[in-house]
Every structure is written in C-alpha cells, then in structure tokens.
C-alpha positions as CSV (number, residue, x, y, z in Angstrom):
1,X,5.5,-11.3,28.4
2,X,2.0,-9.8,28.2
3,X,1.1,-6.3,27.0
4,X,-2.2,-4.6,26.2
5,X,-3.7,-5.9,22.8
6,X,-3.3,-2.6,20.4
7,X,-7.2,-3.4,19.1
8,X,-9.0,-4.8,21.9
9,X,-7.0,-4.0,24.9
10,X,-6.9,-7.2,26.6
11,X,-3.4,-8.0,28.1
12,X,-2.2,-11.4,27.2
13,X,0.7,-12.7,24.8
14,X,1.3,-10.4,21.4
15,X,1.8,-12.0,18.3
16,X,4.2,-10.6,15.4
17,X,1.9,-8.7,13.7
18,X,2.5,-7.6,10.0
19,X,2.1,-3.7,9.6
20,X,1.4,-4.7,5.2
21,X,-0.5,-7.8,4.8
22,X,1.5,-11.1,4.4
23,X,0.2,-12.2,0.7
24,X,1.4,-8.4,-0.8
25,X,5.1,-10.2,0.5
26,X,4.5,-13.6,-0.7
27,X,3.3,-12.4,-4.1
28,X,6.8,-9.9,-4.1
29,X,8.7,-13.3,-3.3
30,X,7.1,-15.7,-5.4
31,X,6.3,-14.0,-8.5
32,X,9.7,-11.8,-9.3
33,X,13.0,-13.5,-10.9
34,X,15.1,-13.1,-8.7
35,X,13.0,-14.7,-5.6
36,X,13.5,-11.7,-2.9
37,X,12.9,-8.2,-2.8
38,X,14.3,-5.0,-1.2
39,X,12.7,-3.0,1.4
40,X,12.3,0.5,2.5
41,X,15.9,2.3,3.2
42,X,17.5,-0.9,3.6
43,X,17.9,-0.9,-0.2
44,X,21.3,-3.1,-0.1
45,X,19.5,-6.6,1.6
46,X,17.7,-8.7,-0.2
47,X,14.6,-10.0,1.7
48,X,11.5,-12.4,1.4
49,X,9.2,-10.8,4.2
50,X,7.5,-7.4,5.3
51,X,7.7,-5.7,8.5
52,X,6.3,-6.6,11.3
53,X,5.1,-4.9,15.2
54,X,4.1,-6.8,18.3
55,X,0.3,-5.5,18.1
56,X,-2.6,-7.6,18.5
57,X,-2.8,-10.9,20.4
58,X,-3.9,-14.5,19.0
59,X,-8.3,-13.2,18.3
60,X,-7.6,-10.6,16.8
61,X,-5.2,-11.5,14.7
62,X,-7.1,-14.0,13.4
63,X,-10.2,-11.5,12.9
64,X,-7.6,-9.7,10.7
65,X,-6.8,-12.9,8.7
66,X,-10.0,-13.6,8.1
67,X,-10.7,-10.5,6.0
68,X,-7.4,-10.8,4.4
69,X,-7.5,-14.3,3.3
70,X,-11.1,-12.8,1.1
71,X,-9.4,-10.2,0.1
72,X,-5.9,-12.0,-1.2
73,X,-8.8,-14.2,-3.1
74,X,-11.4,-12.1,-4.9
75,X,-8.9,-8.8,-5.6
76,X,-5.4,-8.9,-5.0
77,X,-4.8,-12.1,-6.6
78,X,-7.2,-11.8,-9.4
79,X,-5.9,-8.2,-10.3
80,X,-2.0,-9.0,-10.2
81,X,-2.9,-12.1,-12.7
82,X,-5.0,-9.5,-14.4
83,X,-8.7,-11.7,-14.0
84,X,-11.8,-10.0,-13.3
85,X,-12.7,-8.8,-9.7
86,X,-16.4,-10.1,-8.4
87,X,-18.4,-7.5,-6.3
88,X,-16.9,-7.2,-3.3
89,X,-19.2,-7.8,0.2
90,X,-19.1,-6.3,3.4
91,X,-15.5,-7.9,4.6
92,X,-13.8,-5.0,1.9
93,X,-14.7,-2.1,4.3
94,X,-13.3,-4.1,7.2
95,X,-10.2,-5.3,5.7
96,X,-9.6,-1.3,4.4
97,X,-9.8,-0.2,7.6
98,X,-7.5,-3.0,9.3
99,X,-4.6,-2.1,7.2
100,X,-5.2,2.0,7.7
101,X,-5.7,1.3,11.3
102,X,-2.7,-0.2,11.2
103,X,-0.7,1.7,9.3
104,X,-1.7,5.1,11.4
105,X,-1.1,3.1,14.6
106,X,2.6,2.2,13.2
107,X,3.4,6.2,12.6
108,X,1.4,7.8,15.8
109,X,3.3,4.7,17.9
110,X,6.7,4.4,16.4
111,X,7.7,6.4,13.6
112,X,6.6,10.1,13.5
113,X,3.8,12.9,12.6
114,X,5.8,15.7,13.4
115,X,4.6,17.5,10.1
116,X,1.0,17.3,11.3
117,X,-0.6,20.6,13.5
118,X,-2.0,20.3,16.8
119,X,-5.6,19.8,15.1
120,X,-5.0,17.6,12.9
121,X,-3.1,15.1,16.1
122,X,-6.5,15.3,17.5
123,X,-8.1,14.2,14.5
124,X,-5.8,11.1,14.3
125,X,-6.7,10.3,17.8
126,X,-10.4,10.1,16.6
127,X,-9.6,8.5,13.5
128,X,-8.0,5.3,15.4
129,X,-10.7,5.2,17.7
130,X,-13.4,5.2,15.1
131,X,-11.7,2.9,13.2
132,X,-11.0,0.5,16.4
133,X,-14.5,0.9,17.6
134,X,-15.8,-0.2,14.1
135,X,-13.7,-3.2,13.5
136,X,-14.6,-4.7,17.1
137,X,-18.7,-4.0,16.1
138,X,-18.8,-1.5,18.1
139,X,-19.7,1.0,15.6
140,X,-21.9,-0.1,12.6
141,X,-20.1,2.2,10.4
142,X,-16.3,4.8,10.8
143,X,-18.3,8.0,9.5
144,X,-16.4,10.5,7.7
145,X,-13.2,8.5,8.4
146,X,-13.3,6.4,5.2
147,X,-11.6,4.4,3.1
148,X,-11.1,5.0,-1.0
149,X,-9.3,2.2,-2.5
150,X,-8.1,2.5,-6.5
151,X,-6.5,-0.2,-8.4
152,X,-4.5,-0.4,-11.2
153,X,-4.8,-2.7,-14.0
154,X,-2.4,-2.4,-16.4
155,X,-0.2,-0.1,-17.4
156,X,0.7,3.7,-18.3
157,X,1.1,4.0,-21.7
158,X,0.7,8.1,-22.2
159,X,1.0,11.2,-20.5
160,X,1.1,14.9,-20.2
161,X,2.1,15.8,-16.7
162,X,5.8,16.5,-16.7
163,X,5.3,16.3,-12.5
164,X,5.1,12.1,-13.5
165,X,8.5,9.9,-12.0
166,X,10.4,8.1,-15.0
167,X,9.8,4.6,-12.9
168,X,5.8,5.2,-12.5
169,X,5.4,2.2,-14.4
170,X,7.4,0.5,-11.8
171,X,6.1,2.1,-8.9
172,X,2.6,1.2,-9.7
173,X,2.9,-2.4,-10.3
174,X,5.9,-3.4,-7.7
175,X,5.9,-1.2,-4.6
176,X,4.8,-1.6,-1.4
177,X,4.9,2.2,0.4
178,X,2.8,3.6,3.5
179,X,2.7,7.3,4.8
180,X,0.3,9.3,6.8
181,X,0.2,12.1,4.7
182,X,-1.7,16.0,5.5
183,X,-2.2,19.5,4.2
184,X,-3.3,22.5,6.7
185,X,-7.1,20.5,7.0
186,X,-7.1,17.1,5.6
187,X,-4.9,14.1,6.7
188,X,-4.6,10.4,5.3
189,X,-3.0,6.8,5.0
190,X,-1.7,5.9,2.3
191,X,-0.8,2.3,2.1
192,X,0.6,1.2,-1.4
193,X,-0.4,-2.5,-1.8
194,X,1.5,-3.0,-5.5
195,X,-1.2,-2.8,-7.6
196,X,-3.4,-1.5,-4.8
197,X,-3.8,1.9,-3.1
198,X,-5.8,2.6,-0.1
199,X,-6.1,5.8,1.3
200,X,-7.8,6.1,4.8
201,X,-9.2,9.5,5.9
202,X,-8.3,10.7,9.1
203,X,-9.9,14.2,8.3
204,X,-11.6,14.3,5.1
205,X,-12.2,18.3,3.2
206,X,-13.0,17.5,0.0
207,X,-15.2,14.8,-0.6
208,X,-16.5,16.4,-4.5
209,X,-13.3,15.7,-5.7
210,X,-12.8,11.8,-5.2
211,X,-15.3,9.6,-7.5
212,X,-15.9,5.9,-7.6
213,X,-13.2,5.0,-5.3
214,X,-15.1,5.1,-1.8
215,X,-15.3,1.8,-0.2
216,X,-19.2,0.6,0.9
217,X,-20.0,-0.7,4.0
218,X,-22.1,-4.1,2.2
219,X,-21.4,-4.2,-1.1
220,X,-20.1,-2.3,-4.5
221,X,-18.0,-2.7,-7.4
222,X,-14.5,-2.3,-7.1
223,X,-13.5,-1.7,-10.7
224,X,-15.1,1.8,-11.9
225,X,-14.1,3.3,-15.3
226,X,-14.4,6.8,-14.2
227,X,-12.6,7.2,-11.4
228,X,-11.8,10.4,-9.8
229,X,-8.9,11.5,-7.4
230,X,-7.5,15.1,-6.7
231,X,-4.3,16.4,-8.3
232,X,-2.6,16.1,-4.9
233,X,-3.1,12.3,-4.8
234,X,-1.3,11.9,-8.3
235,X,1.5,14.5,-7.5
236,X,2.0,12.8,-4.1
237,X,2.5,9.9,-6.0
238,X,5.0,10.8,-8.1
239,X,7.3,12.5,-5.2
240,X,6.8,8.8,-3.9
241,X,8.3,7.3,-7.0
242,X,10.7,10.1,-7.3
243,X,11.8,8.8,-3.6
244,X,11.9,5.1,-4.7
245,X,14.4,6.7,-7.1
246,X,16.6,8.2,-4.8
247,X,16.4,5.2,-2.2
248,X,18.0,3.1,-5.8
249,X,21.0,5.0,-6.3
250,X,22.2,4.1,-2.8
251,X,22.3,0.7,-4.0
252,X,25.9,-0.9,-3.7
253,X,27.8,-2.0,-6.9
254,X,27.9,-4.9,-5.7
255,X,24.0,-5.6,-5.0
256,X,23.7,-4.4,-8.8
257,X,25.8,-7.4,-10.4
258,X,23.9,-9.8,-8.1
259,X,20.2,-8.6,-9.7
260,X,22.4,-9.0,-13.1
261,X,23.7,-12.8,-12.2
262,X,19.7,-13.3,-11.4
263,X,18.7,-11.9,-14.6
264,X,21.0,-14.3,-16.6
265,X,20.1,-17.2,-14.9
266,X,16.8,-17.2,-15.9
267,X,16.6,-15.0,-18.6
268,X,12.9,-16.6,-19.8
269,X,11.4,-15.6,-16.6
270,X,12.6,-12.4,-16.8
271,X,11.4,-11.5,-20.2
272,X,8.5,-12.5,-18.8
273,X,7.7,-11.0,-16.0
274,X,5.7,-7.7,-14.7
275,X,8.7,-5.9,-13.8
276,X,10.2,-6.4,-17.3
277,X,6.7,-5.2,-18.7
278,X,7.3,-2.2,-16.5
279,X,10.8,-1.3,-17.5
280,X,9.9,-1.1,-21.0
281,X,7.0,0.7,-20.8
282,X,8.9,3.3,-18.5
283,X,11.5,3.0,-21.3
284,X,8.8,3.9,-24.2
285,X,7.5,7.0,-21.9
286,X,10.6,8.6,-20.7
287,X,14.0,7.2,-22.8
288,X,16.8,7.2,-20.8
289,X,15.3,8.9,-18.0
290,X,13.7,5.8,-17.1
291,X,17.2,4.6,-15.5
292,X,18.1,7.7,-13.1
293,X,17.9,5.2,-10.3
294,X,21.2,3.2,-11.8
C-alpha cells in the first residue's frame, strides 16, 4: 500500500526505515559476548536489531545510506576500534541531520512532546522543515537549526560531580538512547549513537556555551580537545544513565542467569571486551554503587 514519503512527499511504496542507523545495531550485535542486546523498556528480550518506522520510500532511503555508509567508515567504526578519525567532508552535516530529522519526526509522529509549550511546537514544525528542505537541496544550509556532535574516546577515569550515574562508564560506550529534550526557550534531539552524541537544535539560546562540537557544512575536524557543552547537557546525561538504571532492575531473574551462562561460555571474550572495560572502570569510580541496576 502506498503512503506519502515522510521526506520527499511522493506517494509510492514505504520501506522499513530504521529510526537509529543500522551499523550502531550491527556493531551492538557483533561486537558484545553474548551476540544480542536489550532494548528500550523491553529490557527482558534479547534482540539483534533497532527499531524501525515505515518512513521514506526506496530514493530516499538510499540518499540516507549513502551518508551513513561514510559515516559507519571514517567515524563510527574507527572511534569504537579506537583509530584516528580523518577530517570529515560535507556528507557529516547531512548525515547529522538525517538521524535528528528522524528522530524528531519519530516523537512529533508517534511518541509524544507533551512537555514542550505552544512555542516551542512551532519551533519543531520549523525545525523539520528546515531540516527536510536541506537534506533534499533545497536549502544550502538548516540555519540556526544545527547539529553539535561530541564523541567519546575512551573512558572516565575521575570525577567530582556527585550529579554523575554509577554506570556512566557504561552508558557512554554501550547505549543507544534518543529524546527530544527542552527548557522554557531551547529544544533539542538527542540521539545517543554508543560512543556518539548528536544533539540537533530545534531552537537554539545559547550558542557561547557549546565549543568545538558544531558540525560544518564542508569540512572540519571532528576530534577537538577543548570541547565545550553546558552543565545541562552533562546532567541530562546522567538522569539518562540514572534511567538505564532503573529500566535494569526490571530485568527478570531469569534473563540474569542467561547473561551469566553467556559470560562462562566465553569467558576470554568477555574479559576482553568494552563492556568489561566499562564495568571496571564504573567499579574503580563508584564501588559498589556501580551495581544498583542488579
């Protein structure tokens, strides 16, 4: 049955679009222990694949790939096997703004902005818009509605904000979150791409307070070592990992032994992996508090 292309409004067949890109899934499958992972709410069913929304037909789905095929290449891949990340080129901006566009689509369409004011609904109205209109060429540039994208390489190995989760290690490295998020005059996406975040302004107030994270429209450098992001950001951050928390204890007794029978089976692997890493360096930062999700 034929519906109305979410991008470019023609009507023909939809494809199965994913909201998260496909390789952040493939990545979570291939490269854990235990061969799946969990998802969202549904924290009691293992699975090997994102979410998905019947959004764009065959072109422009492609168009999408295209940019995140580069993308999965030169940055996601190289930063999760911790290699260096060339200068990006102009496909960065465009690839950004797919996934936000996506991602605010998914939440205006489907899920819910109840929390945001009558204003700030009118700004996401213009923020799709501008973004559409910029991904189909229309636009040479989405103005004020851009995207800031901060990786992280590594881990945290110190701190002094007691606001930070006792799983950020974990959070950082494994997750894969999205919100549109607001305060009483500035809105955003935040997509959480493991060891990616993207943030995609739908009403920018502050732009002083975010430093070397702005995507360009041709070319830049992705890794900065100053970066700058507001206090909000962080703290939003660690409600998120606090959440991830929460979502863990609903986990069934029984899903618990069957990560444990996963972990014996190939107990190599796992002393190998990131998550391990992650656990220990949660375990170093916060002692036992690092396992309030059990």
């Amino acid at each position: 049955m034929n519906r109305r292309c979410g991008l470019c409004g023609k009507e023909k067949e939809l494809q199965e679009s994913h909201i998260i890109p496909s390789f952040v899934f493939i990545w979570l499958r291939d490269y854990p222990v235990t061969g799946h992972f969990r998802h969202g709410e549904a924290i009691n069913k293992r699975v090997q694949d994102g979410p998905k929304l019947s959004l764009l037909y065959w072109d422009c789905e492609q168009l999408f790939g295209k940019w995140e095929d580069i993308f999965a290449k030169e940055v996601y891949m190289p930063l999760h096997q911790n290699k260096p990340i060339k200068q990006y080129g102009s496909w960065l901006l465009k690839f950004s703004t797919s996934v936000s566009w996506r991602v605010l689509t998914l939440f205006k369409n489907h899920l819910d902005l109840n929390h945001f004011s009558d204003n700030l609904l009118k700004s996401v109205d213009n923020a799709l818009k501008i973004w559409q209109e910029f991904l189909l060429d229309k636009l040479p540039h989405p103005k004020d509605c851009e995207q800031h994208l901060l990786p992280f390489r590594g881990f945290i190995g110190e701190h002094n904000d007691p606001k930070m989760s006792s799983n950020f290690n974990r959070y950082i490295s494994r997750s894969v979150d999205i919100d549109a998020a607001c305060s009483k005059t500035e809105a955003y996406v935040y997509t959480k791409m493991c060891r990616i975040l993207l943030i995609g302004f739908i009403k920018m107030d502050h732009r002083e307070r975010w430093r070397d994270t702005k995507v360009h429209l041709n070319h830049g450098i992705l890794e900065k070592r100053h970066y700058k992001v507001p206090a909000t950001v962080s703290h939003f951050m660690y409600y998120k990992a606090q959440r991830l928390q929460q979502v863990r204890k609903k986990m069934s007794a029984r899903q618990w032994n069957q990560v444990g029978k996963d972990y014996e089976k190939h107990p190599e692997k796992f002393r190998d992996s990131e998550m391990f890493k992650a656990i220990t360096k949660d375990r170093i930062l916060f002692g036992d508090a690092a396992f309030d999700d059990l």
